[in-house]
MIKETI-956676 format. One line per field, with one value per residue (C-alpha): residue in one letter; x, z, y. Coordinates in steps of 0.001 Angstrom, whole numbers, padded with zeros to 6 digits, m for minus. Each point is the difference from the previous one (the first is absolute). Example, Ala and Ser with C-alpha at 12.3 -4.5 7.8 and 13.67 -1.06 7.14 Angstrom:
BEGIN
aa <- (a_s)
x <- (012300_001370)
z <- (007800_m000660)
y <- (m004500_003440)
END
This chain:
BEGIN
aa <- (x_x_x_x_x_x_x_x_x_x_x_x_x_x_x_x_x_x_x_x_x_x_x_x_x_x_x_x_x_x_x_x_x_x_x_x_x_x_x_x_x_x_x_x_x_x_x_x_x_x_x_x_x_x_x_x_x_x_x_x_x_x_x_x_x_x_x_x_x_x_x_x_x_x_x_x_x_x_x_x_x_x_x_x_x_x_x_x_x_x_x_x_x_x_x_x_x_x_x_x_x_x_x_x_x_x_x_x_x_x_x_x_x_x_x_x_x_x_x_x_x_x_x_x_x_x_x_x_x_x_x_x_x_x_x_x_x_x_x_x_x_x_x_x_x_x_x_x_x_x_x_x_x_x_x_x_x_x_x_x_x_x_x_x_x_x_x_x_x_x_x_x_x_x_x_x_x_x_x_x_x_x_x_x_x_x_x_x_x_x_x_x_x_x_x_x_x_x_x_x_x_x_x_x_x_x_x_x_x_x_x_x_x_x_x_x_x_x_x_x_x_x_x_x_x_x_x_x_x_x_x_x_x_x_x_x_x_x_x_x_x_x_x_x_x_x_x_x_x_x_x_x_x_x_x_x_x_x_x_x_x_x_x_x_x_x_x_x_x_x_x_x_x_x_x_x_x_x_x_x_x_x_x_x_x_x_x_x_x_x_x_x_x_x_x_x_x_x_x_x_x_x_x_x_x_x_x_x_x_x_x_x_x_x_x_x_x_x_x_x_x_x_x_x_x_x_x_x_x_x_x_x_x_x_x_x_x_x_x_x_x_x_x_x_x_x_x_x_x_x_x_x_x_x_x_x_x_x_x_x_x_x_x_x_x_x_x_x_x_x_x_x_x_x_x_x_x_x_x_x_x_x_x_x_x_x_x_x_x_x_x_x_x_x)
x <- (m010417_000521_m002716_000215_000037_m002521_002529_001007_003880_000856_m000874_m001439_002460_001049_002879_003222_002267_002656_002490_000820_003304_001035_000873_m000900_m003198_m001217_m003863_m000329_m002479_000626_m002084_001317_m001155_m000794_003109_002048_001135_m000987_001339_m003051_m002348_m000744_000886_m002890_000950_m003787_m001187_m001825_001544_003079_m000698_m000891_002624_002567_001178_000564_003782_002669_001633_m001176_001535_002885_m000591_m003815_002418_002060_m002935_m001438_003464_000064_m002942_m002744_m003281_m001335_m003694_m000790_m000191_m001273_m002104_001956_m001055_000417_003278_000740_m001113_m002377_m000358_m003452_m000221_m002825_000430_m002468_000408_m000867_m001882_001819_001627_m000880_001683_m000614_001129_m002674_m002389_m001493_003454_002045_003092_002198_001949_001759_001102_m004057_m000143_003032_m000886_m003858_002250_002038_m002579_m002776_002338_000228_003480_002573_002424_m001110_002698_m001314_002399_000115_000226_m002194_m001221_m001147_001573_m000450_m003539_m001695_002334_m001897_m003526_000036_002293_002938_003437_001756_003294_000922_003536_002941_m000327_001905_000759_m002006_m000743_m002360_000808_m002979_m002272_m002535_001812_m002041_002815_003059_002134_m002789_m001166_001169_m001182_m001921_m001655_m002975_m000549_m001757_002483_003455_001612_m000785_000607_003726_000083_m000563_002516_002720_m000381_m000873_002076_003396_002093_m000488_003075_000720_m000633_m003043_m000914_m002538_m000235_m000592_m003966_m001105_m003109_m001428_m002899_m001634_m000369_m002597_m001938_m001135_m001645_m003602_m001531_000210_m001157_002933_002006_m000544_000078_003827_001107_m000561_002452_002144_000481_m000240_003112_001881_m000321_002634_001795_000257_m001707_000293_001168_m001381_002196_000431_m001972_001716_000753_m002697_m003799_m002744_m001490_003252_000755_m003589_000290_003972_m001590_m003210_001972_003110_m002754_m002403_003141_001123_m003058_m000997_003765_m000688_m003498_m001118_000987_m002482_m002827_000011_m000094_m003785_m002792_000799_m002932_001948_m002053_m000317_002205_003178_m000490_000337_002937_001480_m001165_001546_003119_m000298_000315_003452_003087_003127_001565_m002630_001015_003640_m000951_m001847_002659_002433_m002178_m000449_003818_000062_m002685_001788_003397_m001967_m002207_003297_002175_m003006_m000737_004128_000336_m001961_m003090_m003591_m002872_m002613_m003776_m003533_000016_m003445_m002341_m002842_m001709_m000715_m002649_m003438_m000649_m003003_002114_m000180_002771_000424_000348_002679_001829_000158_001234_002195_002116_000468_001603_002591_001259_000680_001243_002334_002954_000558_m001032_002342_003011_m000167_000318_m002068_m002820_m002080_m003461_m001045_m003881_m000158_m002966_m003929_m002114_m003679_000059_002507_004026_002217_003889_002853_003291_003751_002152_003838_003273_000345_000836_m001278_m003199_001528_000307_m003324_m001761_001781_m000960_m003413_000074_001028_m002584_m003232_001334_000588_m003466_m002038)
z <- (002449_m002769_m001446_000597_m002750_m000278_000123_003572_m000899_001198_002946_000649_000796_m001406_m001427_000937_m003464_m000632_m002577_m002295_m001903_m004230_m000441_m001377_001967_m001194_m001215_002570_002723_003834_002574_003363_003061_003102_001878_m002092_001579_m002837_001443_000622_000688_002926_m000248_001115_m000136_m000885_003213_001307_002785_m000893_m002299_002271_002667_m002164_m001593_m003542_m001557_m000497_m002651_m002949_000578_m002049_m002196_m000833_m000503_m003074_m001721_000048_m000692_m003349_m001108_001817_000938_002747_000747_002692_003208_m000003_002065_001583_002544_003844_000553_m002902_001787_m002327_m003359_m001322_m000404_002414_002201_002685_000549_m003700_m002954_m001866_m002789_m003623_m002123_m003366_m001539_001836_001777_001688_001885_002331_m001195_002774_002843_001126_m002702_m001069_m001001_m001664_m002529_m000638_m000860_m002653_m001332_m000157_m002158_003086_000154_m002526_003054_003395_003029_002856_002095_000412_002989_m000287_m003159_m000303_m003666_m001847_001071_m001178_m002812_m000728_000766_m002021_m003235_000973_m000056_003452_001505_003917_m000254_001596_003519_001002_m003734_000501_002843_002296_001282_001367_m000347_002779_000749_000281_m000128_m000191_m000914_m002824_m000612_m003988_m002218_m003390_m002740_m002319_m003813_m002762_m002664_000334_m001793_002643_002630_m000960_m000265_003762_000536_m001453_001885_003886_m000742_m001400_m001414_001051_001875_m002726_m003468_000357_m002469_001055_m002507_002230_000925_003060_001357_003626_m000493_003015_m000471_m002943_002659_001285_m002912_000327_m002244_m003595_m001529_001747_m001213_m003329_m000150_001759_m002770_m002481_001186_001342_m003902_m000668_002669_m001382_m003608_000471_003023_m000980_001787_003925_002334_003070_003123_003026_002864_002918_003097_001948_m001050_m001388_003165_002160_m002744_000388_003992_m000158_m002612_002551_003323_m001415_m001123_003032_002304_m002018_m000442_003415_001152_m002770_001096_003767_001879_m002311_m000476_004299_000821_m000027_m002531_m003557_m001932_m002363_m002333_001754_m002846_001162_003488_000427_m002459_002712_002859_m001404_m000382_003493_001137_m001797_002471_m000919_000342_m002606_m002141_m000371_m000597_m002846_m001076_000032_m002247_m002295_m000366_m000849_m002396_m002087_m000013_m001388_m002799_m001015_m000408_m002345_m001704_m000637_m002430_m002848_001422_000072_001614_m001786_002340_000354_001325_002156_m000030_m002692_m000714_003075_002611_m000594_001878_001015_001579_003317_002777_000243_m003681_m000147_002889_m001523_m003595_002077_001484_m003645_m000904_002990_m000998_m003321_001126_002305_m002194_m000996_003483_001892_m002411_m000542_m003701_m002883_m001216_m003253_m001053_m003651_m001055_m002173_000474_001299_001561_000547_m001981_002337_000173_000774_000618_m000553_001694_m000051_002787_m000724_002281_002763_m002150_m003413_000066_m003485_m001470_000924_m001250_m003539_000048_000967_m003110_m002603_001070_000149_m003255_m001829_001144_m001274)
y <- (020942_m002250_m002136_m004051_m001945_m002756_m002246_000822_m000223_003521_001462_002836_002814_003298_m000302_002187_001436_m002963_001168_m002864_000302_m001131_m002942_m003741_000355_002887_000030_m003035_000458_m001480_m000765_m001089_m002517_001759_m001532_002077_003804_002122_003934_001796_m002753_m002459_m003394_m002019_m003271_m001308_000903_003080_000538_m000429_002891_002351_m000620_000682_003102_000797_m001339_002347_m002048_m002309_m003894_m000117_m002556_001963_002920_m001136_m001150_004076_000897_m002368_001629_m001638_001959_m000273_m000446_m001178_m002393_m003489_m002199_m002471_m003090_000745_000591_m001875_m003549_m001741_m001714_000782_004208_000075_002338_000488_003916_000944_m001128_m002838_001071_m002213_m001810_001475_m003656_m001560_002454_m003228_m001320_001691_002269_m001702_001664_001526_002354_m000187_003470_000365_m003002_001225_003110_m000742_m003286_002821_002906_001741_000434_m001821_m000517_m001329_m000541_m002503_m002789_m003521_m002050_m002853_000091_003885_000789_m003478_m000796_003227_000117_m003414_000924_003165_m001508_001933_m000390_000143_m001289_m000052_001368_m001846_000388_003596_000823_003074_002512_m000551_003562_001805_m002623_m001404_m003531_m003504_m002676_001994_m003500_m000808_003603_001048_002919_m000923_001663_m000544_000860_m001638_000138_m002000_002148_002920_m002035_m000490_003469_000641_m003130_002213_002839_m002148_m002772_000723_m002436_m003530_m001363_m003068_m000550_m002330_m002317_m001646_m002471_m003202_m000311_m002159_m001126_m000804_m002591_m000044_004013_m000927_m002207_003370_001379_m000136_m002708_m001131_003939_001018_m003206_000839_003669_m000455_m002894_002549_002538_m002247_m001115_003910_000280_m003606_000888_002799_m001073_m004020_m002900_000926_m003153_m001085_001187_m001319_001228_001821_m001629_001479_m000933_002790_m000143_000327_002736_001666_m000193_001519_003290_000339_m000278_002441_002637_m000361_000650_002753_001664_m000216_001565_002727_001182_m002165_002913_002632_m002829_m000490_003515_000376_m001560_000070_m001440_m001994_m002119_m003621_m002086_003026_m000076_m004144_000111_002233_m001803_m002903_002290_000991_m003939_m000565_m000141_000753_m003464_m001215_002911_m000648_m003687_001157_001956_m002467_m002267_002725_000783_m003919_000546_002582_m001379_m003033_002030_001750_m003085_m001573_003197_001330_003078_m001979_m001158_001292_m001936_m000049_000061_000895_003494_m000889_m002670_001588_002683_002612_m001401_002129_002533_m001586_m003104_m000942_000810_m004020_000201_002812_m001323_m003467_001901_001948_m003283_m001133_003066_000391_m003149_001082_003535_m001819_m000921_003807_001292_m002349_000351_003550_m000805_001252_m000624_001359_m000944_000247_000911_m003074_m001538_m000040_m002416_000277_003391_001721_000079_m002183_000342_m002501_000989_m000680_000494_000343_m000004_003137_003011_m001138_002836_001428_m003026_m001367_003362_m000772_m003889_001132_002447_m002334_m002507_002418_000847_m003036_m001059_003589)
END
């Protein structure tokens, strides 16, 4: 057996041969969330027994594959959230793993172990997914760059599903210019030649940073973001409020994570860690005429963001509302931190389109994130705008 590493990123399995191919990737190391089928190893999904009721994969998830066929190594699995339902990293089942940016605040969730991983030199390369937040949050906890991918831009093959409508694949790394590496080889071409030279702004989405620290910290890469992109202008906001937007993401998700796992969670006593099992509860209590109502106002929603947005625009927005809550913080506390950051997750989530967060900043000695989120199928574009602003302001 393999030794954990005090970071509790990787978990403790012994680890089959995976040939890696040449390529781009090659002297890159990978780690991979546990609700990706790596052949040869159980996908555990965060949960015990999961784990053991399920047998080893036959076949590595596509989109894990190319990465070991560009030259990736891989080494190892990752700690993920309970099936991939929570915010903070915490999972109840194993020991937390740390943020190496901030050993005092949480590393986020779900893809927890997969950011401690590549934040901590574990791996250069970490895959996890996004649904609700899951790439950009501990992307902005540990001072990483991540993007949640256009919705359905890449495979979802042989993964363990939460939200299969919001469900996307992500990646973390700590250098930019790695990070559009692995964009080459997942993403392909992007279907138009985005410009996006036209920055916007949502103000009420700055009413949900934290206080003035967090005020300030964000006016500073905001001008960091403005100074290469041009003075952004204040859009319009959707139809819909945040909190009809927030209820439409947590209603869609509950449903669809309930439909994806109600029938395994009901079968006998699961243990799941008390924040999980009333997310699904509240899942479980989501008919299906409410569903397609939400549904409806989210189609609404992203015919609206795409008619403001076009093929030139990028929004320009906190990625979460501070620094990561401490790991000492209350569950009132994280809960309460938690309902700020679905409502900035929504816009992406809801739309489907994508969204990158930049390591620009710090607040109260930790990282902080600023994101942009450009039209459906701009993820190659966004990468490169992401690029040229981390390096203009190095």
């Amino acid at each position: 057996m393999s030794t954990i590493p005090p970071l509790n990123a990787l978990l403790n399995l012994p680890l089959p041969v995976i040939a890696s191919g040449s390529g781009p990737l090659t002297g890159e190391t990978l780690a991979v969330k546990d609700i990706f089928d790596v052949a040869g190893l159980v996908t555990g999904g965060g949960n015990p027994q999961k784990a053991r009721e399920s047998s080893a994969a036959t076949k590595t998830a596509p989109a894990v594959q190319s990465l070991l066929d560009a030259g990736a190594r891989f080494i190892g699995k990752t700690q993920t959230d309970e099936l991939a339902f929570s915010m903070m990293g915490q999972n109840t089942h194993f020991p937390h793993p740390v943020n190496p940016a901030a050993p005092d605040r949480v590393t986020g969730g779900s893809s927890s172990g997969s950011a401690a991983a590549v934040a901590g030199d574990l791996a250069t390369i970490a895959v996890g997914s996004d649904t609700g937040g899951s790439i950009r949050a501990p992307a902005s906890f540990c001072g990483l760059v991540g993007l949640r991918t256009s919705h359905g831009r890449i495979t979802l093959e042989a993964t363990i599903p939460l939200a299969p409508s919001l469900d996307t694949f992500g990646w973390f790394a700590r250098d930019i210019a790695l990070y559009e590496k692995v964009g080459a080889v997942l993403l392909g071409p992007d279907s138009s030649d985005f410009k996006l030279n036209r920055p916007l702004f949502i103000p009420l989405l700055e009413h949900l940073l934290l206080g003035e620290a967090e005020d300030a910290a964000y006016r500073a890469m905001y001008a960091a973001v403005c100074a290469q992109l041009g003075q952004a202008r204040s859009a319009r906001q959707a139809t819909a409020s945040m909190d009809d937007l927030y209820l439409c993401l947590r209603q869609i998700q509950g449903y669809e994570a309930w439909a994806a796992h109600g029938t395994w969670i009901s079968a006998r006593e699961r243990n799941l860690g008390p924040a999980v099992k009333e997310r699904f509860d509240y899942g479980s209590t989501i008919d299906i005429e409410t569903y397609n109502l939400q549904t409806k106002r989210r189609d609404l929603f992203r015919s609206e963001l795409a008619d403001l947005l076009k093929d030139d625009g990028v929004m320009v927005m906190p990625t979460v509302p501070g620094a990561a809550p401490l790991v000492t913080a209350s569950f009132g506390d994280l809960q309460a931190y938690r309902e700020r950051c679905v409502r900035l997750f929504c816009l992406s989530g809801l739309s489907g389109f994508p969204q990158i967060t930049l390591p620009l900043g710090q607040v109260h000695g930790a990282p902080f994130g600023i994101s942009l989120l450009g039209p459906k199928g701009s993820d190659n574009a966004l990468i490169r705008l992401g690029r040229t602003i981390l390096e203009k302001a190095t």
